[in-house]
N, CA and C atoms as a LAMMPS dump frame, in Angstrom:
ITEM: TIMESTEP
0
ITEM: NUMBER OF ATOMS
222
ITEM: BOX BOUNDS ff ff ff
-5.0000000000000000e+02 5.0000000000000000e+02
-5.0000000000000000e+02 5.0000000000000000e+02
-5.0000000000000000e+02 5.0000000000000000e+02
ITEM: ATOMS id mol type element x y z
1 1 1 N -265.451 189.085 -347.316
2 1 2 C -265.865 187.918 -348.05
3 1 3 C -265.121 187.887 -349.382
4 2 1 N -264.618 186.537 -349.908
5 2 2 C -263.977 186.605 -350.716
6 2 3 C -264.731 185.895 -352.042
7 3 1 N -264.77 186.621 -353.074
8 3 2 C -265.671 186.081 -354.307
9 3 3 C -264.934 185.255 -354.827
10 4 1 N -265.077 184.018 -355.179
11 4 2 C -264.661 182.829 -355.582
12 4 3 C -265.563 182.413 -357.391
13 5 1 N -266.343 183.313 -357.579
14 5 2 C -266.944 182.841 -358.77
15 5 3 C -266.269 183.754 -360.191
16 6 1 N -266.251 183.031 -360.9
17 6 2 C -265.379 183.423 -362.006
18 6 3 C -265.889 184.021 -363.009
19 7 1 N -265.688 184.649 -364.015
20 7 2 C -266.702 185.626 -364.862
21 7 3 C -266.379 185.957 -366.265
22 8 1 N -266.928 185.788 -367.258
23 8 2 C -266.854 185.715 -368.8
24 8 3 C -266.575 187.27 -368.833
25 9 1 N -265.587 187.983 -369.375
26 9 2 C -266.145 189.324 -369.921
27 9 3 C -267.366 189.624 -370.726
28 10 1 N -267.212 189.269 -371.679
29 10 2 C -268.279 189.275 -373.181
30 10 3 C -269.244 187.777 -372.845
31 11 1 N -270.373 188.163 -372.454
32 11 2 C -271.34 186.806 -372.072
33 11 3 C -271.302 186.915 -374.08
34 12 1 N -271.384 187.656 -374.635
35 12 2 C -271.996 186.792 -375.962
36 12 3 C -271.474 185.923 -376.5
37 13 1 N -270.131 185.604 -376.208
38 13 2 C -269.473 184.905 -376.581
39 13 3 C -270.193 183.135 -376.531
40 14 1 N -270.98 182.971 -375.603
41 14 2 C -271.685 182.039 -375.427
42 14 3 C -272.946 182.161 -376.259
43 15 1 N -273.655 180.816 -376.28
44 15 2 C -275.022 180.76 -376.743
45 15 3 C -275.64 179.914 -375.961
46 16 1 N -277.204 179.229 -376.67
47 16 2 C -278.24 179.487 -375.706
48 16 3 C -278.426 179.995 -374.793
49 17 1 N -278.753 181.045 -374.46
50 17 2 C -279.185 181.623 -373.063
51 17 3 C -280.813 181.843 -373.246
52 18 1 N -281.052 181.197 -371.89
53 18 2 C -282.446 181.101 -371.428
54 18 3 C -282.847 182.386 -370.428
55 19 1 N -284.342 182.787 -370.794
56 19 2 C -284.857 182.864 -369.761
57 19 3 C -285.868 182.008 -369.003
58 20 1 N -286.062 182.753 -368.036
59 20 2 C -287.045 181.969 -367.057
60 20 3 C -288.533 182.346 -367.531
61 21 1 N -289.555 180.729 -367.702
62 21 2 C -290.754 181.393 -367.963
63 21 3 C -291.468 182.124 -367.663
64 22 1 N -291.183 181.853 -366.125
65 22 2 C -291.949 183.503 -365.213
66 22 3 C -291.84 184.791 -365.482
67 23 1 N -290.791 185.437 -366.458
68 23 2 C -290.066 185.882 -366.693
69 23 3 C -291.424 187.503 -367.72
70 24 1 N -291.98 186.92 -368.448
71 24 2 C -292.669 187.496 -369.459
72 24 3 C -292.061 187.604 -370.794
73 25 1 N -292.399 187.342 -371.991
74 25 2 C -291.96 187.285 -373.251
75 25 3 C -291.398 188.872 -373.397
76 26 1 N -292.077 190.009 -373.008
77 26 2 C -290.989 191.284 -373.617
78 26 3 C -290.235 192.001 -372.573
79 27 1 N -290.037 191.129 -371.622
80 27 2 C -289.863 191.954 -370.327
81 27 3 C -287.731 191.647 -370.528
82 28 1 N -287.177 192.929 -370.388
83 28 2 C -285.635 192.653 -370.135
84 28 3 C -285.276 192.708 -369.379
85 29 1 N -285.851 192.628 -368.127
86 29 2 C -285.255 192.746 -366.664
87 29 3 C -285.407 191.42 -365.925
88 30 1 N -284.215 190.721 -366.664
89 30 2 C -284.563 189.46 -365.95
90 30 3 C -283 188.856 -366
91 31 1 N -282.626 188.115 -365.941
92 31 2 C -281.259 187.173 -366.041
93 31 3 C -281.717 186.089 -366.851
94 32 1 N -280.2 185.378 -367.698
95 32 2 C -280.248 184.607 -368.674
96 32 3 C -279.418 183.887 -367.795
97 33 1 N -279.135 182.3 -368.261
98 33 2 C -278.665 181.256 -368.024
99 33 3 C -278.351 180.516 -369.091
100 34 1 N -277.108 179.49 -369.19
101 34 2 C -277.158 178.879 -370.077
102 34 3 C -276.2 177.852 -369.451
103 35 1 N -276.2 176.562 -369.998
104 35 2 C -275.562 175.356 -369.33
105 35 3 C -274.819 174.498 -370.891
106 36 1 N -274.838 175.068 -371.862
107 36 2 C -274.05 174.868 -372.603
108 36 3 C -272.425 175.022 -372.568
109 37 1 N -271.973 176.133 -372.237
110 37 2 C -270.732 176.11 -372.118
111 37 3 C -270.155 175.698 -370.949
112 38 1 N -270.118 174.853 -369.878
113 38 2 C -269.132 175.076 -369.106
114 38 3 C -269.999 173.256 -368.543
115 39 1 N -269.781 171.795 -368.187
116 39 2 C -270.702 171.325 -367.875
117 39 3 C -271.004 171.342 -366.149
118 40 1 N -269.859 171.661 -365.238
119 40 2 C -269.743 172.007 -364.508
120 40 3 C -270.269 173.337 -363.578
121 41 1 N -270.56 174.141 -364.358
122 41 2 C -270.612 175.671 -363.667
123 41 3 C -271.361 175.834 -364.694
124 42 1 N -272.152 176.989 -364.607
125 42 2 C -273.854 177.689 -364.706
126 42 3 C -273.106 179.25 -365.319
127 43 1 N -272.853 179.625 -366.525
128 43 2 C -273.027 181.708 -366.694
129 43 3 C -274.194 182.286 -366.402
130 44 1 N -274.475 183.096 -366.145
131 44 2 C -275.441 183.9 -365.866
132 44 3 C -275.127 185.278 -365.774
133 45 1 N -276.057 186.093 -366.894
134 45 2 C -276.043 186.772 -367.114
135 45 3 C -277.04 188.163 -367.261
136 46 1 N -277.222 189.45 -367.407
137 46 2 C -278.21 190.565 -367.306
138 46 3 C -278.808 190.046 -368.605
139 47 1 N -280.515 190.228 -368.93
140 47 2 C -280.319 190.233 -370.245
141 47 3 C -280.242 191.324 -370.882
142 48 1 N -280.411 192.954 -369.988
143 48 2 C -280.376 193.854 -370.577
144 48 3 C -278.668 194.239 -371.501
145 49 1 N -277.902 193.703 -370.963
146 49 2 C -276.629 193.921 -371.891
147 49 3 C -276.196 192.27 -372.027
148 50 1 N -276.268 191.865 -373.245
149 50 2 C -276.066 190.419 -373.605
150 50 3 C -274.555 190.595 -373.633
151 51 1 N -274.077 191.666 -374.279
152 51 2 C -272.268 191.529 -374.339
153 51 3 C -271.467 192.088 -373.533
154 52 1 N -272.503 192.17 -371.931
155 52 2 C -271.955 192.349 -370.796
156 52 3 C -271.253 191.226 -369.848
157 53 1 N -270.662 191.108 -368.977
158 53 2 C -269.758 189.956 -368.438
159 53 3 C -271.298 188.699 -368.122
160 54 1 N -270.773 187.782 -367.359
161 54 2 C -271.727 186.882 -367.235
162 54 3 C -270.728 186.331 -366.067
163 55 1 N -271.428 186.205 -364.576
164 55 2 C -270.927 185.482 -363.126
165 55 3 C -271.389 183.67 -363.995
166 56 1 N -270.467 182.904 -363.219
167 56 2 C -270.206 181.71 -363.352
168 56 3 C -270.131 181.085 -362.183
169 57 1 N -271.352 180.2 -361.803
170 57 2 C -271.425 179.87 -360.903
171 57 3 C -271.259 178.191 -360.642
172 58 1 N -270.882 177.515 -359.935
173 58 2 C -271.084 176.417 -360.022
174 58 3 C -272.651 175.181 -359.694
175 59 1 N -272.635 174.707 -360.875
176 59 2 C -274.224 173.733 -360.795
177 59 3 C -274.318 173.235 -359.862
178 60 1 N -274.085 172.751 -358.631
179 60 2 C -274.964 172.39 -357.604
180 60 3 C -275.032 173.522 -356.458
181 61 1 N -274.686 174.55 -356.974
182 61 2 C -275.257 175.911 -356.212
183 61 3 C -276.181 177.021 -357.197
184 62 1 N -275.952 176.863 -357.918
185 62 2 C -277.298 176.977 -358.818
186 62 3 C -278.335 176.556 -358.901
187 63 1 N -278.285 175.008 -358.684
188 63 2 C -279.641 174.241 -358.673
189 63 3 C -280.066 174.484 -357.25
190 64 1 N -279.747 174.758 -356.084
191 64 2 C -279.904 175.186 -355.1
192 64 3 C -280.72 176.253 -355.264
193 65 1 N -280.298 177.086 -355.902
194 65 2 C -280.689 178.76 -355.726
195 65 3 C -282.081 178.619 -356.298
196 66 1 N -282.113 177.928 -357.389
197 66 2 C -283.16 177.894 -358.18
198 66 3 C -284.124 176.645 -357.272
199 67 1 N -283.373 175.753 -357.087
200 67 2 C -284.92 174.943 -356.131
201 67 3 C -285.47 175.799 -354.93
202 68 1 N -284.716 176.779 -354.569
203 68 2 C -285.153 177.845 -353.114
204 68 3 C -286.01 178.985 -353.737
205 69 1 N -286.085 178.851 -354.925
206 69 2 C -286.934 180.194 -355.357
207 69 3 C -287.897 179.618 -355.77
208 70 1 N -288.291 178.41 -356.057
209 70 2 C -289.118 177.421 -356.354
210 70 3 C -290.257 177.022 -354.905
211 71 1 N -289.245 177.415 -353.84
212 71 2 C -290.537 177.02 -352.432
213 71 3 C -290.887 178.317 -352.165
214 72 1 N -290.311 179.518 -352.808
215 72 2 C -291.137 180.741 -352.168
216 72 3 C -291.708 180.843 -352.891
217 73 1 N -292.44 180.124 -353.563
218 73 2 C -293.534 181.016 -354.627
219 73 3 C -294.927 180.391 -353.897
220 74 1 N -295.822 181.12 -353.861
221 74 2 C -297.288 180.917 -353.483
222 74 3 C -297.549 179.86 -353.803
């Protein structure tokens, strides 16, 4: 399989990054997102290392991923 998604070295280089509310306010084991930089494609990133790389994915496979995690929830 060939990886086609492209990748920031230094995610800090970006700003706003979100988490998810489900997420818990002190919890770092989660992934950040942000839709500021790119309007096309989605970074996403660990939040445990913010000035770690960040995968770049493209927004209508993102919004995918995220509406599919949206029907498995109870």
């Amino acid at each position: 399989m060939k990886r086609s998604e492209p990748n920031i070295p230094d995610a800090s280089v970006l700003s706003a990054w979100r988490k998810s509310s489900y997420s818990g306010g002190s919890s770092d084991n989660c992934l950040e997102a942000t839709h500021t930089a790119l309007p096309t494609h989605i970074p996403v990133r660990d939040s445990k290392n913010p000035t770690g790389p960040a995968l770049v994915f493209p927004a209508p496979a993102w919004q995918a991923f995220v509406t599919s995690l949206g029907r498995t929830r109870p």
